[in-house]
C-alpha positions as CSV (number, residue, x, y, z in Angstrom):
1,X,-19.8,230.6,-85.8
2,X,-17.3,229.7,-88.6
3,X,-19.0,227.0,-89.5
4,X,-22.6,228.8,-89.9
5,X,-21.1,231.2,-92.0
6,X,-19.4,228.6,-94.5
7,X,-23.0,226.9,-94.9
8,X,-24.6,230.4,-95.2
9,X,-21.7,231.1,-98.2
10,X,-22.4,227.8,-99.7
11,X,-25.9,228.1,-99.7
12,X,-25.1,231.6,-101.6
13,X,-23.2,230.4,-104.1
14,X,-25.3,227.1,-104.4
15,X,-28.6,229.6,-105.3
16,X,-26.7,232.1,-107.3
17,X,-24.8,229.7,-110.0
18,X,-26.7,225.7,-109.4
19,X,-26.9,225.4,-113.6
20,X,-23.4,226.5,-114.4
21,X,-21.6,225.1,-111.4
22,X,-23.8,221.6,-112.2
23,X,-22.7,221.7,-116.0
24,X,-18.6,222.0,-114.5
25,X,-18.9,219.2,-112.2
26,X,-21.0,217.1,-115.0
27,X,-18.1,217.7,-117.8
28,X,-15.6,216.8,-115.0
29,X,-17.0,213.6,-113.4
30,X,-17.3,212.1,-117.4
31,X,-13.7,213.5,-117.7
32,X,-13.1,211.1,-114.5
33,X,-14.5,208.2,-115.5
34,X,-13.0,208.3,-119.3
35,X,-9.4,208.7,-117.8
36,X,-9.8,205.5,-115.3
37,X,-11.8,203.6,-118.4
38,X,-8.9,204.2,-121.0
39,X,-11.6,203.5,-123.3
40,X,-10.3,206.6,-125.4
41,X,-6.8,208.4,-125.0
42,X,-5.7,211.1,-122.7
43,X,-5.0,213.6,-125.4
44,X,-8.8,212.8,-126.8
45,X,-10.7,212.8,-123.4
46,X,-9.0,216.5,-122.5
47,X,-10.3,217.6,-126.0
48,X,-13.5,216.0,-125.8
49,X,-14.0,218.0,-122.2
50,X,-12.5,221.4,-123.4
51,X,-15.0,221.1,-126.4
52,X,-17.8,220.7,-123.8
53,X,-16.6,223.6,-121.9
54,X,-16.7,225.4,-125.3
55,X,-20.1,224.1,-126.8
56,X,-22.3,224.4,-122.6
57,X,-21.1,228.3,-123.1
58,X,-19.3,228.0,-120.0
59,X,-16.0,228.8,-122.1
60,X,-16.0,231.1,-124.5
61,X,-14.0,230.0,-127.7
62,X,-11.0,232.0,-126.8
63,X,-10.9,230.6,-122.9
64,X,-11.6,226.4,-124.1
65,X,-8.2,227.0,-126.7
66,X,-6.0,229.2,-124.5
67,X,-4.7,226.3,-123.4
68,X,-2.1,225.8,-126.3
69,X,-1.2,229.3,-125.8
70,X,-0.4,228.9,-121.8
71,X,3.0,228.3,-121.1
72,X,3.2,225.6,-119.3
73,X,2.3,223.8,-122.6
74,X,4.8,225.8,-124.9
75,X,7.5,225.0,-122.1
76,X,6.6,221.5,-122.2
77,X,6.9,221.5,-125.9
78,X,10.0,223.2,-125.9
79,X,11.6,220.5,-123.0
80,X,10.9,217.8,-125.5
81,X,13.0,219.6,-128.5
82,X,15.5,219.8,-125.7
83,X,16.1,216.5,-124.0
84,X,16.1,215.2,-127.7
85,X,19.2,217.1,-128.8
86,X,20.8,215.5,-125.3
87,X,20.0,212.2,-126.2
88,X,21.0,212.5,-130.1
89,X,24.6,213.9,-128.9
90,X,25.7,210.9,-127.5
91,X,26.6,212.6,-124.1
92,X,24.9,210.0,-121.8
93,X,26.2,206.9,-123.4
94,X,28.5,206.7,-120.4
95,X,25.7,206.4,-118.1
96,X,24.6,202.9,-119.5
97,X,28.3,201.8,-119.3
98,X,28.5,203.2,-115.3
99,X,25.5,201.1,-114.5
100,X,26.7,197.8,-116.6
101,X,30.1,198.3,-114.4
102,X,28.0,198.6,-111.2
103,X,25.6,195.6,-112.2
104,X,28.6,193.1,-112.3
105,X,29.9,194.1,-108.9
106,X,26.8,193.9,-106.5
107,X,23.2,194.1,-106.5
108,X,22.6,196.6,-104.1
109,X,25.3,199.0,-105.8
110,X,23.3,198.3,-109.3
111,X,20.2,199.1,-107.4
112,X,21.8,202.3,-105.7
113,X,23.2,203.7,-108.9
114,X,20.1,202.6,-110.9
115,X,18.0,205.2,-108.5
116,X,20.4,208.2,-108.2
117,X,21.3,207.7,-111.6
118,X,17.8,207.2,-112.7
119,X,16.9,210.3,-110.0
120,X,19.5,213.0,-111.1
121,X,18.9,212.8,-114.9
122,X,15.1,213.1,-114.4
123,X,15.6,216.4,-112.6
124,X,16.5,217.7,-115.6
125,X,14.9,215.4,-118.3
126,X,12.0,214.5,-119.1
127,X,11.4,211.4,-116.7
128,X,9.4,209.3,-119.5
129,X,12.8,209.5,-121.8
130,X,15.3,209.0,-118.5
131,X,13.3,205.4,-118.7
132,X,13.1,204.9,-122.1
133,X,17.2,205.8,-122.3
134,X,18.2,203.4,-119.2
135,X,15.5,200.6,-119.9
136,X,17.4,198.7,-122.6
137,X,20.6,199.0,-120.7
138,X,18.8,197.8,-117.5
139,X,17.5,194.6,-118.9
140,X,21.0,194.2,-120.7
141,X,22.3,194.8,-117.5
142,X,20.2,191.8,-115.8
143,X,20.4,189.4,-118.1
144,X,24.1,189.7,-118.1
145,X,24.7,189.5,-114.2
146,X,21.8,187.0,-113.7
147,X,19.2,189.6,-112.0
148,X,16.1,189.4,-113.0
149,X,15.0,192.4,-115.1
150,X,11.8,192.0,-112.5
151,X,14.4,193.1,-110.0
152,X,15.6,196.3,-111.6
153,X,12.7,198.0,-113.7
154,X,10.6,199.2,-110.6
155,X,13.2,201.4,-108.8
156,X,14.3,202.1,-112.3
157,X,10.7,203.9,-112.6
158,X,10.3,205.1,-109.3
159,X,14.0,206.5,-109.5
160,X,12.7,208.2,-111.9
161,X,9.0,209.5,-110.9
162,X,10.8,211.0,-107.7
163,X,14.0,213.1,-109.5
164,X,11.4,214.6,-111.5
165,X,9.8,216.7,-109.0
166,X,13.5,217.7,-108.0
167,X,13.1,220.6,-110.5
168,X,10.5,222.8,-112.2
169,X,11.4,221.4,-115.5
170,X,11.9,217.7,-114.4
171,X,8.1,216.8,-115.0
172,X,5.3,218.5,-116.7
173,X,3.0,218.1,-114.1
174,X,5.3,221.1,-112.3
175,X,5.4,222.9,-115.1
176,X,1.7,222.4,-115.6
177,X,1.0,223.5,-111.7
178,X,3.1,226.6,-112.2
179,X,1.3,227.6,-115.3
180,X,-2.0,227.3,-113.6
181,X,-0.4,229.3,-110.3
182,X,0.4,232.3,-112.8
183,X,-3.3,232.3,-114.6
184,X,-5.0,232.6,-111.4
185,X,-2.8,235.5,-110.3
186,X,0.2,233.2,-108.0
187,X,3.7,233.8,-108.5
188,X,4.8,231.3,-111.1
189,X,7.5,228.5,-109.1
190,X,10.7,228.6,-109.4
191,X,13.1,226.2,-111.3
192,X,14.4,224.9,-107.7
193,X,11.5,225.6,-105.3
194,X,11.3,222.0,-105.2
195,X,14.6,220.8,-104.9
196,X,14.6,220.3,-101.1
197,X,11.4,218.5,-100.3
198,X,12.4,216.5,-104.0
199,X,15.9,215.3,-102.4
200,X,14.4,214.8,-99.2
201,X,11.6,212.4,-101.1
202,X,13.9,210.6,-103.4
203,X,16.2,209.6,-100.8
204,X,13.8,208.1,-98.6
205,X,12.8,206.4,-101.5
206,X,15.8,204.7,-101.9
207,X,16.6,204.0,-98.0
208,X,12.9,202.5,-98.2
209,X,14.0,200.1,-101.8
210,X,17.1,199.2,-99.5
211,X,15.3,198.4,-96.6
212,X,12.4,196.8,-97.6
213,X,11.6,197.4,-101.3
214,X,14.1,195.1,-102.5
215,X,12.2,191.9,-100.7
216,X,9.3,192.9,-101.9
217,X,10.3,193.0,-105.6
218,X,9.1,189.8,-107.7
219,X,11.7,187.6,-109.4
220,X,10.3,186.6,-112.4
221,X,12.7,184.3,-114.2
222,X,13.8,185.5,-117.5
223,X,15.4,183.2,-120.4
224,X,18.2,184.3,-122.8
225,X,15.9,182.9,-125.6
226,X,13.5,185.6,-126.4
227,X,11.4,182.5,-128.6
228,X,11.5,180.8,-125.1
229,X,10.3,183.8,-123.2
230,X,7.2,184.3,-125.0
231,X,6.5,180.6,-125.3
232,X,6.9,180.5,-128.9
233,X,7.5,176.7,-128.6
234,X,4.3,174.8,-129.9
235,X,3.9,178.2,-132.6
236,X,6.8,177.2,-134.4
237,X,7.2,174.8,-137.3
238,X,8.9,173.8,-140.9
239,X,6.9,172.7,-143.5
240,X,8.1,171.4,-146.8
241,X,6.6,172.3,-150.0
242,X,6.4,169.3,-152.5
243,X,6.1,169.7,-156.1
244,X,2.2,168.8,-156.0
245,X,1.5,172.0,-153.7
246,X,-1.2,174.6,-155.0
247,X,0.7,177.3,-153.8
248,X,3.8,176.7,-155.9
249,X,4.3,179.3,-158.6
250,X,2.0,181.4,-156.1
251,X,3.2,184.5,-154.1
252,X,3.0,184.0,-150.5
253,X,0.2,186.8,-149.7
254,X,-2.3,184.6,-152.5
255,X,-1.5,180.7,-150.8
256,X,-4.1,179.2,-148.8
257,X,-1.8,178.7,-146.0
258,X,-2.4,182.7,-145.8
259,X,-5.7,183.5,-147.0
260,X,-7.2,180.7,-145.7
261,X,-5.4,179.1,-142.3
262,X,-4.0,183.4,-141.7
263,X,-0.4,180.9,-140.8
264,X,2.0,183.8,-140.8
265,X,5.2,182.6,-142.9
266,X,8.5,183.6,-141.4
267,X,11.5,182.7,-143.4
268,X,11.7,180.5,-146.6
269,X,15.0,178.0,-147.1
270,X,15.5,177.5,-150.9
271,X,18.0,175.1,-152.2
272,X,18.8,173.8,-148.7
273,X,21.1,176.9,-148.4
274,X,19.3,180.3,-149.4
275,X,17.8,181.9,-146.1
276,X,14.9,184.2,-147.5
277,X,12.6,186.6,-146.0
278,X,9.0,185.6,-146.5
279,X,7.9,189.1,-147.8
280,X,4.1,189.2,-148.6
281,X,4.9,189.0,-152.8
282,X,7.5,186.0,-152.7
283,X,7.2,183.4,-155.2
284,X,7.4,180.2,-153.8
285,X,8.9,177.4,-155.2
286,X,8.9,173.3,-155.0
287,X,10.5,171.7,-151.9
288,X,11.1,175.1,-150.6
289,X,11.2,174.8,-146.5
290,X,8.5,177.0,-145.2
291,X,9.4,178.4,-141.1
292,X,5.3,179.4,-140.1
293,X,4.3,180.2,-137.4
294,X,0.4,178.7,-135.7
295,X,-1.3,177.0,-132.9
296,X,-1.4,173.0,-132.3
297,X,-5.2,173.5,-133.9
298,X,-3.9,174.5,-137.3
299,X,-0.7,172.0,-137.0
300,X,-2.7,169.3,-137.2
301,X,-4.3,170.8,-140.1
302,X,-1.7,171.2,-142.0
303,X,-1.0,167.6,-141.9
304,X,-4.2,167.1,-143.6
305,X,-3.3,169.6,-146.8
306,X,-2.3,168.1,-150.0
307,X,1.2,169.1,-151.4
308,X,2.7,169.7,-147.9
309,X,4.7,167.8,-145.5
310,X,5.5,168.4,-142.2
311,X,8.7,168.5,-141.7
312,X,9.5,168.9,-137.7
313,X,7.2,169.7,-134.5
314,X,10.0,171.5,-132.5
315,X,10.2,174.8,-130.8
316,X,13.3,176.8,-133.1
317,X,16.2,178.8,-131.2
318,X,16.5,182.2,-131.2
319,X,19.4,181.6,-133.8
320,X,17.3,179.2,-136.1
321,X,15.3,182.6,-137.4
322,X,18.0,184.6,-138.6
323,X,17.5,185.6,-142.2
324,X,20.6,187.2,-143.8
325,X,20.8,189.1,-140.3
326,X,17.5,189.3,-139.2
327,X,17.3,188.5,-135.7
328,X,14.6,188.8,-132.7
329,X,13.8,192.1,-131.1
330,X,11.3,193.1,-127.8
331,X,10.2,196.5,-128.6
332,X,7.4,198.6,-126.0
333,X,4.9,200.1,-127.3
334,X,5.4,203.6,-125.8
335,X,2.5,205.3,-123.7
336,X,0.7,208.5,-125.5
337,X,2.2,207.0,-129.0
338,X,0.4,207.2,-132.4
339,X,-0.1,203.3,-132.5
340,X,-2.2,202.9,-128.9
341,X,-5.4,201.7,-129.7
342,X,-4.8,200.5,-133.0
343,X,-4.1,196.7,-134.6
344,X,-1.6,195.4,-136.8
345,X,-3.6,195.2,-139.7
346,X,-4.6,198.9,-139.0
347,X,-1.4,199.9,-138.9
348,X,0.0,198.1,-141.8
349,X,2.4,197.1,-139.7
350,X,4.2,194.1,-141.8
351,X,4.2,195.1,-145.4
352,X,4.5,199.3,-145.2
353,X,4.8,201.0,-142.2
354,X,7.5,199.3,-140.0
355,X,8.4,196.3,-142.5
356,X,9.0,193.3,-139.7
357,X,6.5,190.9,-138.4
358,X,5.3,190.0,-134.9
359,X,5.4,187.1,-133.6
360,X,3.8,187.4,-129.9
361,X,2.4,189.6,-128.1
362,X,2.4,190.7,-124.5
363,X,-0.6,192.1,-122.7
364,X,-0.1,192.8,-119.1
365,X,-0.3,189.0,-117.3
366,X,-0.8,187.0,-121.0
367,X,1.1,186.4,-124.3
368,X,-1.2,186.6,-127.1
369,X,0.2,184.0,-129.9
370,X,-3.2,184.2,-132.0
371,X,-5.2,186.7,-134.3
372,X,-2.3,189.4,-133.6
373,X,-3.3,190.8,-136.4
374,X,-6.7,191.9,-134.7
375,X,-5.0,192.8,-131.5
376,X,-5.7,196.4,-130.1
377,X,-2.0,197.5,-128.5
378,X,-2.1,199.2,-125.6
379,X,0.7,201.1,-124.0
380,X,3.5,198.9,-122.0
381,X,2.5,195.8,-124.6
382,X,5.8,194.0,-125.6
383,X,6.2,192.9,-129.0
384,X,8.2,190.0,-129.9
385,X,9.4,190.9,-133.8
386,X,11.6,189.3,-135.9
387,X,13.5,192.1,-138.2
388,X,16.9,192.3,-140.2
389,X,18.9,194.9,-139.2
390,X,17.7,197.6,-141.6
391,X,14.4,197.0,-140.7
392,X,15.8,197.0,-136.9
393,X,17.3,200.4,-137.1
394,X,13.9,201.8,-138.5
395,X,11.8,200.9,-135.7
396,X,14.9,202.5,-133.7
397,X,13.8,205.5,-135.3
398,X,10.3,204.9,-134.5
399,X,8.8,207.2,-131.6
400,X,6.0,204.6,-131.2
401,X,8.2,202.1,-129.9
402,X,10.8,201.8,-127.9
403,X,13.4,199.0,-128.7
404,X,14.5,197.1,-125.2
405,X,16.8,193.8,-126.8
406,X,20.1,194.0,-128.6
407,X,20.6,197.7,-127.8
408,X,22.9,199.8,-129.4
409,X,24.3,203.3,-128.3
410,X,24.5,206.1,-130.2
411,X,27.9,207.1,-131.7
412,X,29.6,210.4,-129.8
413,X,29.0,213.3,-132.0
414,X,31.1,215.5,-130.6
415,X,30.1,218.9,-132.9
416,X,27.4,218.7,-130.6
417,X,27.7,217.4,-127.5
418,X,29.7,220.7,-126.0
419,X,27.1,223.5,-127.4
420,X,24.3,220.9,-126.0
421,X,25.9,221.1,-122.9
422,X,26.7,224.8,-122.9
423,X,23.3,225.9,-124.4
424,X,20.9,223.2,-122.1
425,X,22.9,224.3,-118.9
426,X,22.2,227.9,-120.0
427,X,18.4,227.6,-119.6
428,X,18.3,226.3,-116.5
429,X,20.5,229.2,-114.9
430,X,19.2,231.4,-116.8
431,X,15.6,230.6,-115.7
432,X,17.3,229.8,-111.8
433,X,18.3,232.8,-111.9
434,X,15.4,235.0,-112.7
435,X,17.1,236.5,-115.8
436,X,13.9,235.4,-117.6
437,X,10.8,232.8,-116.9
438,X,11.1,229.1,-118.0
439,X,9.3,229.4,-121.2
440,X,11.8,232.4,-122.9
441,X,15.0,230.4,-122.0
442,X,13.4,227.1,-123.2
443,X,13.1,229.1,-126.3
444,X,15.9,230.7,-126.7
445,X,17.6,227.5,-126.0
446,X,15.5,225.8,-128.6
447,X,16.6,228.3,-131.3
448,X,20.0,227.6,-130.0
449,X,20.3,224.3,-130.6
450,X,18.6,224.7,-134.1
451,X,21.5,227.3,-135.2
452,X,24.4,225.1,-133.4
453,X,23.0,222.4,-135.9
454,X,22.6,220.4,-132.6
455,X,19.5,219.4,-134.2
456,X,17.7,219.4,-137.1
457,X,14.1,222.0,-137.8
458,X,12.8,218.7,-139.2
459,X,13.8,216.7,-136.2
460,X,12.6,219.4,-134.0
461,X,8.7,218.3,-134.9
462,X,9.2,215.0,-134.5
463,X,10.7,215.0,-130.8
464,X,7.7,216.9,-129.2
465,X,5.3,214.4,-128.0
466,X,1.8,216.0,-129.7
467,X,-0.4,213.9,-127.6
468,X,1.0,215.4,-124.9
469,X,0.9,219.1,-125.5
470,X,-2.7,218.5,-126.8
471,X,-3.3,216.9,-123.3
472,X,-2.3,219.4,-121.3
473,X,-3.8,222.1,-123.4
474,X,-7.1,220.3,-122.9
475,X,-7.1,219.7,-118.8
476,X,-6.2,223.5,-118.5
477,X,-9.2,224.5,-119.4
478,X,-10.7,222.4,-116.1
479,X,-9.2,224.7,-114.1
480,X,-10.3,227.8,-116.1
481,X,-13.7,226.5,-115.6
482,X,-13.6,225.7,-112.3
483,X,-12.3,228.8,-111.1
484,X,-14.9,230.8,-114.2
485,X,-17.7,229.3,-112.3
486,X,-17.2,229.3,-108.9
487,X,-17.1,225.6,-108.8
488,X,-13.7,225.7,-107.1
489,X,-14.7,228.1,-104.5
490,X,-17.9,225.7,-104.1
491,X,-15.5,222.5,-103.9
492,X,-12.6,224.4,-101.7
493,X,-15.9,225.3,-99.2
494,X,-17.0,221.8,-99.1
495,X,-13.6,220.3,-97.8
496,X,-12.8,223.7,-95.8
497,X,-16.6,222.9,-94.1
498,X,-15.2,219.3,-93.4
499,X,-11.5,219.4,-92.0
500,X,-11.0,223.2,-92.0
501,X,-11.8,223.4,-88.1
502,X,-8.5,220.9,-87.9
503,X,-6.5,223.8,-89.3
504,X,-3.9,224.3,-92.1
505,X,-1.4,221.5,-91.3
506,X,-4.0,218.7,-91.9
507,X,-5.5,220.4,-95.0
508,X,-2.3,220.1,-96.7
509,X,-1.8,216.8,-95.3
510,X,-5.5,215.6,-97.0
511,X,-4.3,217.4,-100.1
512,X,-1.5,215.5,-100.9
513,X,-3.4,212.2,-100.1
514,X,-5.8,212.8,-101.7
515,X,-4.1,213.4,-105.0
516,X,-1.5,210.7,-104.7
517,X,-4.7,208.4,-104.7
518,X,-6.4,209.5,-107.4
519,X,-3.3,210.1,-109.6
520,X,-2.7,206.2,-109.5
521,X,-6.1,205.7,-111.3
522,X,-6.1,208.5,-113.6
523,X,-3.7,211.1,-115.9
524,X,-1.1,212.9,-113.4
525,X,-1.7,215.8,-115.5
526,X,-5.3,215.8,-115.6
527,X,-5.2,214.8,-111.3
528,X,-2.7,218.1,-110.8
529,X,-5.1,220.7,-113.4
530,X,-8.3,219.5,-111.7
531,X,-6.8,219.8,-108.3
532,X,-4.6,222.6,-108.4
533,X,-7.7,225.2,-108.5
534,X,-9.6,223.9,-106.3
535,X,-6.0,224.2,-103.9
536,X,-5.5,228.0,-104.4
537,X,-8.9,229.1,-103.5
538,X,-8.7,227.0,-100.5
539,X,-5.5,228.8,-99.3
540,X,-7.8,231.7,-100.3
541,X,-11.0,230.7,-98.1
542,X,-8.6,229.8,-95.6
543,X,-6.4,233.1,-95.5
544,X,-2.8,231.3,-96.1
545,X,-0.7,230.8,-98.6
546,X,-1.2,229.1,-101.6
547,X,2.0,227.7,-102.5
548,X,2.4,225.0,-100.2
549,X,-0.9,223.4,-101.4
550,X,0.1,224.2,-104.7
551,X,3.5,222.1,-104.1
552,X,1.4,218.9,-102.3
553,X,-0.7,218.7,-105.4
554,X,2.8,219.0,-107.6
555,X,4.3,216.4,-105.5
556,X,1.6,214.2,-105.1
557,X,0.7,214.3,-108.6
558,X,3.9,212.5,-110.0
559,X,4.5,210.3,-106.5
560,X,2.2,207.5,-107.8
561,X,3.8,204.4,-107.0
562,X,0.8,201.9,-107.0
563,X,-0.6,201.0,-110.0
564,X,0.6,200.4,-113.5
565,X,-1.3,203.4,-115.0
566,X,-0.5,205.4,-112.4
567,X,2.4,207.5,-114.3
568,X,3.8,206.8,-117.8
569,X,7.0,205.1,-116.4
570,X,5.5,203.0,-114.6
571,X,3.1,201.8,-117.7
572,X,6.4,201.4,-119.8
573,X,8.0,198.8,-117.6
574,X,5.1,196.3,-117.4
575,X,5.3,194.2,-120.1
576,X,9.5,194.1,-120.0
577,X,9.4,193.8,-116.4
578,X,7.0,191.0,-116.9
579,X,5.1,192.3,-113.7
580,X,1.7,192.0,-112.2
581,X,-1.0,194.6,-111.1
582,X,-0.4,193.2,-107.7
583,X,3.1,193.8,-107.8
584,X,2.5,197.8,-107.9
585,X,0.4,197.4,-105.0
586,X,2.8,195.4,-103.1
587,X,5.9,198.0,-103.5
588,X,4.5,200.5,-104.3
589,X,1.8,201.6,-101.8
590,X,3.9,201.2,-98.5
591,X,6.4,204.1,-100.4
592,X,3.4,206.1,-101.1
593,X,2.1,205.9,-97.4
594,X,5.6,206.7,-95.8
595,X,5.9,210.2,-98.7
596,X,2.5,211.5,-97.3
597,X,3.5,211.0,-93.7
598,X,7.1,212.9,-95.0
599,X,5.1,215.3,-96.7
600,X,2.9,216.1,-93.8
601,X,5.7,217.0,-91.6
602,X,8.3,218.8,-94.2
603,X,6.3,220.6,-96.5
604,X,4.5,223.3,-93.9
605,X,8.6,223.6,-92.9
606,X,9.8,224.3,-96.4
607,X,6.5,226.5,-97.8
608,X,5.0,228.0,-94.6
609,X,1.5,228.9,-94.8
């Protein structure tokens, strides 16, 4: 009987809107295929479909851009501000210097503090910066107690990925839920609603590392040598320049060595003594000591060219490259950043914009020695750069990437780290508490921190994460036009029609599995707005409660443990970690199998229906 009259209702609806409903799911499945492609950014594929939405007539203007005005996204925005005045006060620096101390004593305590550590800071901060904060230290860490960094970077991540749905703040996927609760007429969740199921998840997340995790972990080897690390050995060589040489008297950028082999100089030793940087408008002189880097191909070359003489064939130390200071960095290109999806040569990245020079290049599994210049980066690529320490310091200050050798902390400022602490500890009670929703305290707070000089209007700007907010203000319109349309009841029929008769319990239970999986292929974000719609007007259909599908989409959203793309953490900690897709797979997906079994039984206790 119930089944007749869910066919007769979706035969109803199917008649009464085919064209728009169609348009929805057409819009959505190219949304789908974009995010798993990565052939274009997050930020620009949840444009690209709100300006669909928009220009089909299924959203009117005012509907496709209310997604910059929701607050989830202002609350996101204002997170960002927030967790950057924490960081720029100094007040975690004794974190790194707590997990250095545990690293030297045991492994398993390194690996235990690394995940509550890792955990509890991500409750409250943004989980991408918890990673960016502790990776330096972690590979620091490793290299000084003999663990490999290989060892260390994946609980560091999922440490991570699980305190941030401890909290209504600690992720914006929560956030985003709630926000898309309170436009379809929920209640919006509370700052701790998730703090039970959360614990409950992240400690069985570390039993399970303990347990079994922790064997399943490569161990990559690592060398102290970064030159070494990247195989810089056969792509480094001196060559002298005699008197003869076309290119004396010539600037470097103009020698043939440049224009025509594209051999990258390094350093220039004048006078046996002088250490130079080999800057693009250097003069060079005779017998000056050229340090280039190429391939064997254009070695042998260069024994060919008149005027120059090979001088060694050897691989150089680390040390051999220093330049009045300059030394080797690793620095991550950071997910959602401004240089994704650009080259070098695009970005200027040499001679204006950042002032160092590459030297290698790592992509996922391969190290990229040639044409860098050319070379698309993509987020979690590891650059191997030699800078000087001004030039250091400025890619420090760089949001794009995220400097993971020779670390240094940030001085104590302590003007601001007590209103920091006063003003971010306000905001959470005062949203706890009910006094006023999420967004006002984040705002308040905000404005706080700005009077409190705790930071700076200008520096305000530059710690929100743009890509980000235009992200989420794009994917929210999939869930105003899935619910517009009637797609979502059409969608919420279709799985009630096929595991409804098995009642609430399972629903929830294929819910969160059903998220976890595809949020390991595509943008938690965009996985929890197309989702979360389609989860309320199920309870709906079904005559429950909402809220504990809402929270197995929330949960499930930011629990994905099994690929590298899967959650920005995990994306960050490829290239350093010096992992494999397989290695994801191997970890991961045992942890994500046990958390949906967990989920199953705990969350119908913790949110009845």
């Amino acid at each position: 009987m119930i089944a007749a009259i869910l066919v007769a209702n979706l035969y109803s609806l199917h008649s009464c809107m085919t064209t728009d409903i169609g348009i929805v799911l057409g819009i959505i499945v190219l949304a789908v295929v974009l995010f798993i492609s990565e052939r274009l950014s997050i930020d620009t594929v949840a444009i690209l479909i709100m300006s669909l939405f928009m220009l089909t007539g299924i959203l009117t203007p005012a509907e496709g851009l209310s997604g910059f005005s929701n607050p989830a996204t202002i609350t996101v925005a204002l997170m960002f501000i927030i967790s950057s005045a924490i960081f720029k006060s100094g007040v975690l620096n004794n974190v790194g210097l707590l997990l250095t101390r545990m690293g030297r004593k045991n492994y398993l305590l390194c690996l235990l503090s690394l995940m509550l550590l890792s955990g509890i800071l991500s409750a409250f901060i943004n989980d991408t910066a918890v990673v960016a904060l502790l990776m330096p230290v972690v590979i620091q860490v490793g290299r000084d107690t003999k663990i490999s960094p290989s060892k260390l970077l994946i609980p560091l991540s999922f440490g991570a990925l699980m305190g941030g749905i401890c909290t209504l703040i600690g992720t914006s996927t929560n956030i985003l839920v709630s926000g898309i609760a309170q436009a379809q007429g929920e209640p919006p969740l509370g700052m701790f609603d998730f703090t039970k199921a959360g614990v409950l998840f992240l400690l069985t997340g570390i039993v399970y590392m303990f347990v079994a995790g922790r064997y399943l972990l490569p161990n990559r080897p690592y060398s102290e040598d970064l030159s070494a690390d990247f195989n810089m050995g056969d792509y480094l060589t001196e060559v002298v320049l005699l008197p003869d040489a076309p290119s004396v008297g010539k600037p470097i950028s103009r020698t043939s060595l440049v224009q025509n082999l594209d051999i990258e100089v390094l350093q220039v030793i004048r006078d046996k003594k002088y250490k130079l940087k080999a800057y693009p408008a250097l003069v060079l002189h005779a017998n000056d000591v050229l340090k280039v880097r190429c391939n064997v191909e254009k070695l042998k070359m260069l024994k060919d060219i008149e005027g120059l003489k090979l001088k060694s064939e050897r691989r150089f130390p680390e040390n051999d490259l220093r330049i009045s200071g300059a030394n080797f960095y690793e620095a991550v290109v950071t997910p959602n950043s401004y240089i994704e999806g650009k080259s070098l040569k695009e970005l200027d990245f040499r001679s204006y914009n950042y002032g160092a020079s590459v030297l290698a290049i790592r992509h996922r599994e391969e190290i990229l020695h040639e044409k860098l210049a050319h070379v698309k980066l993509s987020a979690g690529d590891v650059l191997l750069i030699t800078a000087d320490q001004q030039q250091a310091e400025k890619l420090r200050q760089n949001q794009d990437l995220l400097i993971i050798s020779q670390t240094e902390r940030s001085p104590y400022n302590y003007s601001r780290i007590i209103p920091v602490m006063i003003i971010s500890t306000g905001v959470v009670l005062a949203a706890a508490a009910g006094l006023m929703p999420i967004v006002l305290s984040a705002l308040v707070g905000t404005i706080a921190l700005i009077l409190f000089r705790c930071i700076r209007a200008d520096e305000v700007y530059k710690a929100i994460n743009w890509r980000v907010i235009f992200m989420l203000a794009g994917v929210l319109s999939m869930g105003t036009a899935l619910e517009k349309t009637g797609a979502a009841r059409l969608l919420a029929q279709y799985i009630i029609y096929g595991i409804g008769d098995y009642g609430p319990h399972v629903l929830l239970s294929a819910f969160f599995f059903i998220t976890f999986i595809i949020t390991n292929f595509m943008s938690n974000n965009a996985t929890a707005a197309l989702l979360a719609p389609i989860a309320i007007v199920t309870a709906a259909e079904m005559g429950v409660s909402a809220k504990p599908f809402l929270m197995a989409v929330a949960y499930a959203a930011s629990l994905s443990f099994m690929t590298p793309m899967g959650y920005q953490t995990n994306t960050m900690i490829y290239g350093p970690g010096n992992y494999r897709f397989s290695d994801y797979l191997k970890v991961g997906t045992p942890l994500n199998l046990i958390l949906w079994l967990l989920a199953s039984l705990i969350l119908p206790y913790f949110f009845p229906f």
